[in-house]
C-alpha positions in Angstrom: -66.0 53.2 -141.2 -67.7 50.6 -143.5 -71.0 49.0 -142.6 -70.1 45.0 -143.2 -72.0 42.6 -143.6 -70.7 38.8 -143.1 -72.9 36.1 -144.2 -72.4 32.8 -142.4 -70.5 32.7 -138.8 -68.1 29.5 -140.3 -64.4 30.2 -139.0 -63.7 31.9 -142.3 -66.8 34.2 -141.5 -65.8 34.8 -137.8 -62.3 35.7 -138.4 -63.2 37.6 -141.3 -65.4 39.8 -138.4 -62.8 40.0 -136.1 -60.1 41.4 -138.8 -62.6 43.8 -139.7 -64.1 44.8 -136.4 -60.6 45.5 -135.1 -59.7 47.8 -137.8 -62.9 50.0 -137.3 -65.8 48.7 -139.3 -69.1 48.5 -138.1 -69.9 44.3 -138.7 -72.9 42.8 -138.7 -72.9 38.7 -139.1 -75.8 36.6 -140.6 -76.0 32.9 -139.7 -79.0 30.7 -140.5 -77.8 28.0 -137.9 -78.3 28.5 -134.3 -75.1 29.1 -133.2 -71.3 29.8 -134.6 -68.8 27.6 -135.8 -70.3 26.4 -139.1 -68.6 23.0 -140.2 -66.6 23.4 -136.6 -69.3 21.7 -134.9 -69.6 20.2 -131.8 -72.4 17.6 -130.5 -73.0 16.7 -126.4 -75.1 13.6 -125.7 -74.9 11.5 -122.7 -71.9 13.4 -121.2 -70.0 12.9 -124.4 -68.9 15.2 -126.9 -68.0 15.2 -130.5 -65.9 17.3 -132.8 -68.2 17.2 -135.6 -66.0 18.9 -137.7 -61.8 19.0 -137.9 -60.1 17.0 -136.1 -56.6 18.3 -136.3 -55.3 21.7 -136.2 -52.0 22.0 -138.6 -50.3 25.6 -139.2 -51.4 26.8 -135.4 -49.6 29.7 -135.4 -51.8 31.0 -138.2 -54.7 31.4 -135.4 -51.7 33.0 -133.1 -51.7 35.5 -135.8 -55.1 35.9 -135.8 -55.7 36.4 -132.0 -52.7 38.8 -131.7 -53.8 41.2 -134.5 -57.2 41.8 -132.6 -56.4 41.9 -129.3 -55.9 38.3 -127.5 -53.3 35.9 -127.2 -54.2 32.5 -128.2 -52.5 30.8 -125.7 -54.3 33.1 -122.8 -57.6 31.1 -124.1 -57.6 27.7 -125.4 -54.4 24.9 -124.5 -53.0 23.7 -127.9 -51.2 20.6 -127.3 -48.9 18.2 -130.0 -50.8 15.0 -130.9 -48.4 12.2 -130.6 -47.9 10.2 -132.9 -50.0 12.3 -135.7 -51.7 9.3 -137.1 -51.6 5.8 -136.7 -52.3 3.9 -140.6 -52.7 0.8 -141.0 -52.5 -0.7 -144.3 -54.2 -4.0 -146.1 -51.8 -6.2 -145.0 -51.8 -5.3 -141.7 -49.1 -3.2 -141.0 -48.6 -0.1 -139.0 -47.1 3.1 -139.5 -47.2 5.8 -136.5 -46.3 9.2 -137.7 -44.6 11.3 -135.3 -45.3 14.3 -134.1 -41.4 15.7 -134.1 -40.4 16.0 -138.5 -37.5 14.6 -137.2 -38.5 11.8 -136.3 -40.3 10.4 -139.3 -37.4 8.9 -141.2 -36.8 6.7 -138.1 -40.5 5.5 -137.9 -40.9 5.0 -141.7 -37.4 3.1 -142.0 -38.9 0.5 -138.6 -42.2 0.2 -140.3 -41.3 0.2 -144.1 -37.5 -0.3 -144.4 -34.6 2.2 -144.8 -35.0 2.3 -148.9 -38.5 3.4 -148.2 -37.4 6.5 -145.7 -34.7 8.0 -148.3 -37.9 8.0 -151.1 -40.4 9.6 -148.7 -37.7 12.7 -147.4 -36.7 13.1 -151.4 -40.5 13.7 -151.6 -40.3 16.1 -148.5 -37.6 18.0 -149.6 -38.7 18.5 -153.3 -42.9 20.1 -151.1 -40.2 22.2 -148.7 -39.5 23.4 -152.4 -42.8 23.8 -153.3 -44.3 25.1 -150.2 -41.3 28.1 -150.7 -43.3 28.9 -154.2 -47.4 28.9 -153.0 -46.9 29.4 -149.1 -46.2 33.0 -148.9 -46.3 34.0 -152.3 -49.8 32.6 -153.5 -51.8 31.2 -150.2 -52.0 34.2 -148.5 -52.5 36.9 -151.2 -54.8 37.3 -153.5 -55.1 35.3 -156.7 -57.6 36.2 -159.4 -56.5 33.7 -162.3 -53.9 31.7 -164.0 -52.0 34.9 -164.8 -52.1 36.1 -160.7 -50.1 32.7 -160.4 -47.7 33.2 -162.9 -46.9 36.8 -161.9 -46.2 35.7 -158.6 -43.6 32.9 -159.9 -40.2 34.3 -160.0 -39.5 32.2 -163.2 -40.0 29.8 -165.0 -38.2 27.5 -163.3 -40.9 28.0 -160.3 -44.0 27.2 -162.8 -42.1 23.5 -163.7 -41.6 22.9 -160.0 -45.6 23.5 -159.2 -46.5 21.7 -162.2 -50.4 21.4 -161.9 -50.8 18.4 -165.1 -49.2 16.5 -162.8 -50.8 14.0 -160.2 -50.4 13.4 -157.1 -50.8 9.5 -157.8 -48.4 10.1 -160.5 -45.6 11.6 -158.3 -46.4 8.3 -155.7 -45.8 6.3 -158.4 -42.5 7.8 -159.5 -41.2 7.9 -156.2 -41.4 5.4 -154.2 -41.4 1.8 -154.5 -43.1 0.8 -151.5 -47.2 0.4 -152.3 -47.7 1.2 -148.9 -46.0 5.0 -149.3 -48.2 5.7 -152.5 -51.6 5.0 -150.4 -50.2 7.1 -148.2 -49.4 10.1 -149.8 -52.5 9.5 -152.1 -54.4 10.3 -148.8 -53.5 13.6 -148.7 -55.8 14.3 -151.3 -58.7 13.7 -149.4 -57.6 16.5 -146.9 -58.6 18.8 -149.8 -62.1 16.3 -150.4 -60.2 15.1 -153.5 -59.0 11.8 -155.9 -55.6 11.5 -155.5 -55.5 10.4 -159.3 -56.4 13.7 -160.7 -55.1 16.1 -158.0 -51.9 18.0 -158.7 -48.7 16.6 -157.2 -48.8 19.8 -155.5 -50.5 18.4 -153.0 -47.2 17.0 -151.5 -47.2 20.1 -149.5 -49.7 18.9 -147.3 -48.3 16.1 -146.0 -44.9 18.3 -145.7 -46.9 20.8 -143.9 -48.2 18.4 -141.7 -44.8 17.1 -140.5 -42.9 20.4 -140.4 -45.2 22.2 -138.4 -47.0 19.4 -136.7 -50.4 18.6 -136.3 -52.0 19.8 -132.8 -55.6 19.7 -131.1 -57.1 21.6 -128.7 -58.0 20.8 -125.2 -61.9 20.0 -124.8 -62.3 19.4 -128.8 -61.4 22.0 -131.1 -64.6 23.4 -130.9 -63.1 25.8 -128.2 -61.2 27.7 -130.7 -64.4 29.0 -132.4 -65.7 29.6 -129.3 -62.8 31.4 -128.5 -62.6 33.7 -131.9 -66.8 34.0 -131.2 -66.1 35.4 -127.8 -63.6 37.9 -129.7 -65.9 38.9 -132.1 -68.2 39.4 -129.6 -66.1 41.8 -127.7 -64.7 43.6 -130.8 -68.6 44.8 -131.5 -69.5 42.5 -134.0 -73.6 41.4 -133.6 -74.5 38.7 -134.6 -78.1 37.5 -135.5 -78.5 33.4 -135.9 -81.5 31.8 -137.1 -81.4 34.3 -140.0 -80.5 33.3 -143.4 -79.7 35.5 -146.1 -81.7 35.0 -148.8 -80.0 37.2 -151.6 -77.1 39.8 -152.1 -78.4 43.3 -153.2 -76.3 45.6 -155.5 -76.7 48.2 -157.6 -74.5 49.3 -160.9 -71.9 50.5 -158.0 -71.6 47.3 -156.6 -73.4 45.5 -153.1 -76.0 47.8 -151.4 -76.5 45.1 -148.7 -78.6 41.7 -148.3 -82.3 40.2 -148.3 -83.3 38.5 -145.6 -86.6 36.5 -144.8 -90.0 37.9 -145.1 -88.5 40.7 -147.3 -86.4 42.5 -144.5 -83.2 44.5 -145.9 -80.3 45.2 -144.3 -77.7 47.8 -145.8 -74.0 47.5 -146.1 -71.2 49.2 -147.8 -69.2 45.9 -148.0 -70.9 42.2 -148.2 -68.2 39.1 -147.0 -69.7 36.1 -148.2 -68.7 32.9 -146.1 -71.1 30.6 -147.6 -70.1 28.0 -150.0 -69.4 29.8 -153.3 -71.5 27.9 -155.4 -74.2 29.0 -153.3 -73.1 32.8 -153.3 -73.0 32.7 -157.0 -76.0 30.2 -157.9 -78.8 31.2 -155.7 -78.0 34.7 -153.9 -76.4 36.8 -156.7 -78.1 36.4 -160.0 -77.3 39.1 -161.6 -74.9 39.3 -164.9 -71.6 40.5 -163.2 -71.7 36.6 -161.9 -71.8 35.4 -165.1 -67.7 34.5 -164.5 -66.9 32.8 -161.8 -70.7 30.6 -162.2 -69.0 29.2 -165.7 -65.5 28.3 -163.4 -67.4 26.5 -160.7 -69.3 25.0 -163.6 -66.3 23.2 -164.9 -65.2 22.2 -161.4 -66.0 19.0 -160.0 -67.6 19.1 -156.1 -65.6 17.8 -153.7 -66.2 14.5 -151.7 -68.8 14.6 -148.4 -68.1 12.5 -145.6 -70.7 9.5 -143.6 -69.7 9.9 -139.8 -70.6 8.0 -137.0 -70.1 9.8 -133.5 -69.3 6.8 -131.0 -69.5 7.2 -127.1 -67.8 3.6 -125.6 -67.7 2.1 -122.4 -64.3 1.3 -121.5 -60.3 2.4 -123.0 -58.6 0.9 -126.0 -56.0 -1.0 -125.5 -52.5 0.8 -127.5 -55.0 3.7 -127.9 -54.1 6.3 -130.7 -55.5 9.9 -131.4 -56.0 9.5 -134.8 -56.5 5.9 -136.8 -56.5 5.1 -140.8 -58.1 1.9 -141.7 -56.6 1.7 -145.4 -58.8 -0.4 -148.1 -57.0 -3.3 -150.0 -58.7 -1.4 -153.3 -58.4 2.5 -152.3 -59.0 3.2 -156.2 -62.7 1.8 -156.3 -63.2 3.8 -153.1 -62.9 7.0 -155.6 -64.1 5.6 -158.2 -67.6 5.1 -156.1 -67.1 9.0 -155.1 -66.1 10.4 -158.2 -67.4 8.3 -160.8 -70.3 8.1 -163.0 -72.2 6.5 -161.1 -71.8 7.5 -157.5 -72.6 5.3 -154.3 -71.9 4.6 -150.5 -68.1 2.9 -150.8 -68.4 -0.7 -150.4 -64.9 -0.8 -148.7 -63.9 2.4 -147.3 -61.1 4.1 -145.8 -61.6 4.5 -142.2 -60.2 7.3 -139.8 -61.1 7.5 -136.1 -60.6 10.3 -134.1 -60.5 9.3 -130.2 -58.7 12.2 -128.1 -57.4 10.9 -124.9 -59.4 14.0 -122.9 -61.6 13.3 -119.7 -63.1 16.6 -121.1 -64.8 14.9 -123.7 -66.6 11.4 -122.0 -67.5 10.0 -118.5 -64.6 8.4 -117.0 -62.8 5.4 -118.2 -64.9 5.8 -121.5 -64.2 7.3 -124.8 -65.9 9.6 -127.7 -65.0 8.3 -131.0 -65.4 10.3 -134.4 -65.5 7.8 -137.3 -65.6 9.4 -140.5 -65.8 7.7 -144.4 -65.3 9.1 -147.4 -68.8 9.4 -149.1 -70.8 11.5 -152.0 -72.4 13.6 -152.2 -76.3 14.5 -151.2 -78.0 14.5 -154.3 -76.0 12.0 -156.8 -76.8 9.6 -153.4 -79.5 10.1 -151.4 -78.8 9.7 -148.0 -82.8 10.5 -146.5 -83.6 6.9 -148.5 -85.1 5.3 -145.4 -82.8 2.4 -143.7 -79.5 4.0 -145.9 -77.8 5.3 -143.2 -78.5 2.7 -140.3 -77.4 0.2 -142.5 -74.1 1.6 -143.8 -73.8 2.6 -140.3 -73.3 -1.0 -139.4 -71.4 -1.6 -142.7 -68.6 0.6 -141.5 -68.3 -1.2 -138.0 -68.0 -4.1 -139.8 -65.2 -3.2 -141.5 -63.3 -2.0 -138.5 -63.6 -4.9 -136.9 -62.4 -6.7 -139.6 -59.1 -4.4 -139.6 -58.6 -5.3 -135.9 -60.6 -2.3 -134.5 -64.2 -3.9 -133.5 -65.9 -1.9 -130.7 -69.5 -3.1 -131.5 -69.7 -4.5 -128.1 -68.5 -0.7 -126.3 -70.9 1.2 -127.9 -73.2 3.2 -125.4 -74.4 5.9 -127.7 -74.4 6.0 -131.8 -75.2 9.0 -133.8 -75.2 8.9 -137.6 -74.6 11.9 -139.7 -74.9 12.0 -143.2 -74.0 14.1 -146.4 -77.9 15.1 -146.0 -76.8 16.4 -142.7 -74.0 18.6 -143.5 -76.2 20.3 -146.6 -78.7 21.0 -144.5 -77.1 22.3 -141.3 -73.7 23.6 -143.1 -75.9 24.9 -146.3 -72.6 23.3 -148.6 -74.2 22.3 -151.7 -75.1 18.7 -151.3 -72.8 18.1 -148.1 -69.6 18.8 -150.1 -66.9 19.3 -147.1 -64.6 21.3 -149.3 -66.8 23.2 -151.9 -65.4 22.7 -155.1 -62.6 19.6 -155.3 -58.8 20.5 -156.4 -59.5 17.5 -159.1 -57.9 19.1 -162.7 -54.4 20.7 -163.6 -56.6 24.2 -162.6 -59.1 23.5 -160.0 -56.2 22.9 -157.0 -54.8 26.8 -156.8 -57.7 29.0 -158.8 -60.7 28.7 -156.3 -63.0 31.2 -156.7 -61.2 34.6 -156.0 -61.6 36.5 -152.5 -62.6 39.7 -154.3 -65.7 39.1 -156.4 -66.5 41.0 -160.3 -69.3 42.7 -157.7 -67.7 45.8 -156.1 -67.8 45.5 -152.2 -68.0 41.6 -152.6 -65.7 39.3 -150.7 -65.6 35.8 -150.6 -63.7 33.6 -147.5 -64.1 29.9 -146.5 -63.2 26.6 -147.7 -64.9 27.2 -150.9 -63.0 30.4 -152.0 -59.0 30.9 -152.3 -56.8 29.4 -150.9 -59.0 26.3 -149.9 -60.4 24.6 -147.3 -59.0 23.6 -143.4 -58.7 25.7 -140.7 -55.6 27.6 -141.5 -56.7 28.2 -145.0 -60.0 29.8 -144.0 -58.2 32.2 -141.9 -55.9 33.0 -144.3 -58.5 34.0 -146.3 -60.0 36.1 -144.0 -56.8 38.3 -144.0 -56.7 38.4 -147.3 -60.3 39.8 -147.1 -59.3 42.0 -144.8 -56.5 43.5 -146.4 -58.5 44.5 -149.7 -61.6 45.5 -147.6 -58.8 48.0 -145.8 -59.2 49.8 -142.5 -62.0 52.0 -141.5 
């Protein structure tokens, strides 16, 4: 039996614990917030409540996994139900596009909305990411990959390499495909679901979308906060203590390897095995100094953060008319929307992309009214700074502003209005400047080679949306058996 240590209690950190609990090791989890979760928040005001974090659960039966290998059906404990459609966009000229639910269903819907020239280019797309999610689902995203030679070891041939073809975009691969501009803003969208600019992002990325309609996208009822309560309550009753309001302030080691963690005022707490769920710029940056990190400090040098986001959590009176679960607001210039994110010069987008989150739940607002999550694309805390006084309210009205002008103006509905900031995810998340996704997947390299689950420090594991495979809720518990798998049982 290992003593573990896991710093942060994020849903990479918790089902890291869980994996490792069940299999016999004595775990200890560190979380300088008050409470679990990590970027799976959740905020009750007024008899509202907000998911402050994701919004849509895709791959679900990745968490059936989870619950079954220690000890709980997920279905026993939370009610995961379809979300139908998926997503309602609407694009500059006013069109609409509902996605459905069912995969078999989106030709029909994109063939009303767009035209039948326009379905036969999107499912060529899909079936060329089936491809593609053959070659990284299994093979890649849920084993361990250290470098550019892991991935081409796991390639059966060459053949595979020219099908995942990282130098090219995903804008690129839009623009090849289809001849609808509407399609290419769409599937440039899928970028941002790894906090990225669609324009330098591996075509890759057309798994995501594919993923999205093969397997559906789902939410759980009450907010999908209540599946890290429900893998908390696991933890909890595998053993694993937990101690909040306690950040760890450095990773100990020796010329063995980890030795255990500092913690405030000096205290140190000793561990065979140190799982690090904090963002890994953080890990590597500020917590483990020594020369063995030399490595992967250089590669997150060369990586390019990914985009935060500027949300607004809404509680109105009333119900929308033609309401939908999920809403994109699409720019008439969605290039100068990165361009503000990733560019030189960095600034609140003048014309962003809008999504809204309103879950038809009576779990989540008083009756007959509605809790909306808005959520911008915005940078990061530090190239902007959000804390400049009047910032926030004023961009805060900016972005109603600009729903109402793409036919969605609740100004006169709004009861309660709380504005969170890239400021506010640094500081309460501890990602470096309120990234969502760590490091971006912007560059031929920085898409698959995250930093790698097993660190050059013996006994050092890395999970979370900042370390392979990525960011999301299914990738962060993929990690977390990967973690668990090298870590090994007790």
């Amino acid at each position: 039996m290992a003593r573990v240590v896991v710093i942060g209690a994020g849903m990479g950190g918790l089902a890291a614990a869980a994996r490792l609990a069940k299999a016999g090791h004595e775990v200890t989890t560190f979380e300088q917030a008050a409470g679990h979760g990590g970027k799976l928040g959740t905020v009750r005001r007024g008899g509202y409540t907000f998911d402050t974090g994701p919004s849509l659960l895709t791959l679900p039966h990745v968490y059936r996994d989870l619950f079954a290998a220690t000890g709980a059906p997920l279905d026993d404990l939370v009610e995961v139900v379809p979300v139908e459609p998926t997503c309602r966009y609407r694009f500059p000229d006013g069109s609409e596009l509902d996605l459905p639910h069912a995969e078999k269903q989106v030709d029909d819907a994109i063939a009303d909305a767009f035209g039948p020239q326009a379905a036969r280019q999107w499912r060529a797309v899909m079936t060329d990411a089936e491809r593609l999610w053959d070659l990284v689902g299994e093979p890649v995203l849920q084993n361990p990959l250290g470098g550019v030679r892991d991935l081409v070891r796991r390639s059966a041939s060459v053949r595979d390499l020219m099908a995942i073809a990282p130098w090219r975009t995903l804008r690129g691969a839009g623009e090849r495909r289809f001849t609808d501009p509407r399609l290419r803003m769409l599937l440039d969208r899928y970028a941002t679901y790894s906090g990225s600019d669609p324009r330098r992002t591996p075509a890759l990325m057309t798994v995501v979308p594919f993923i999205e309609q093969r397997f559906g996208g789902w939410y759980v009822r009450g907010g999908l906060r209540r599946l890290g309560d429900a893998l908390f309550e696991r933890c909890a009753e595998l053993g694993v203590r937990f101690r909040f309001d306690t950040p760890v302030v450095g990773v100990d080691t020796d010329a063995s390897g980890v030795t255990g963690v500092l913690l405030p005022g000096g205290e140190r707490h000793r561990a065979d095995v140190v799982v690090s769920d904090v963002d890994a710029e953080h890990l590597y940056g500020e917590l483990l100094t020594e020369r063995r990190a030399r490595r992967p400090r250089r590669m997150l040098a060369k990586t390019q953060p990914s985009l935060s986001g500027f949300v607004l959590l809404l509680g109105l009176r009333g119900r929308t008319p033609d309401p939908a679960h999920h809403r994109v607001l699409f720019p008439a210039d969605y290039d100068a929307e990165f361009d503000a994110i990733f560019g030189r010069h960095p600034h609140p987008v003048t014309d962003p992309t809008v999504y809204v989150c309103a879950p038809d739940d009576p779990a989540v607002a008083p009756e007959g009214d509605e809790a909306w999550f808005v959520l911008v694309n915005a940078p990061r805390q530090g190239p902007v700074d959000w804390t400049e006084p009047g910032l926030a309210t004023a961009y805060a009205d900016r972005v109603l502003r600009v729903m109402a002008d793409r036919g969605l103006d609740v100004r006169d509905r709004v009861r309660l209005r709380e504005i969170r900031t890239p400021a506010d995810w640094a500081r309460d998340t501890g990602s470096v400047g309120g990234s969502i996704y760590g490091s971006s997947s912007n560059g031929p390299r920085a898409a698959l080679l995250r930093p790698a689950n097993r660190s050059p420090v013996p006994g050092l594991f890395l999970v979370g949306g900042s370390a392979h495979p990525g960011g999301g809720l299914p990738l962060v518990a993929m990690s977390a058996q990967i973690v668990a798998r090298l870590v090994g049982p007790a």
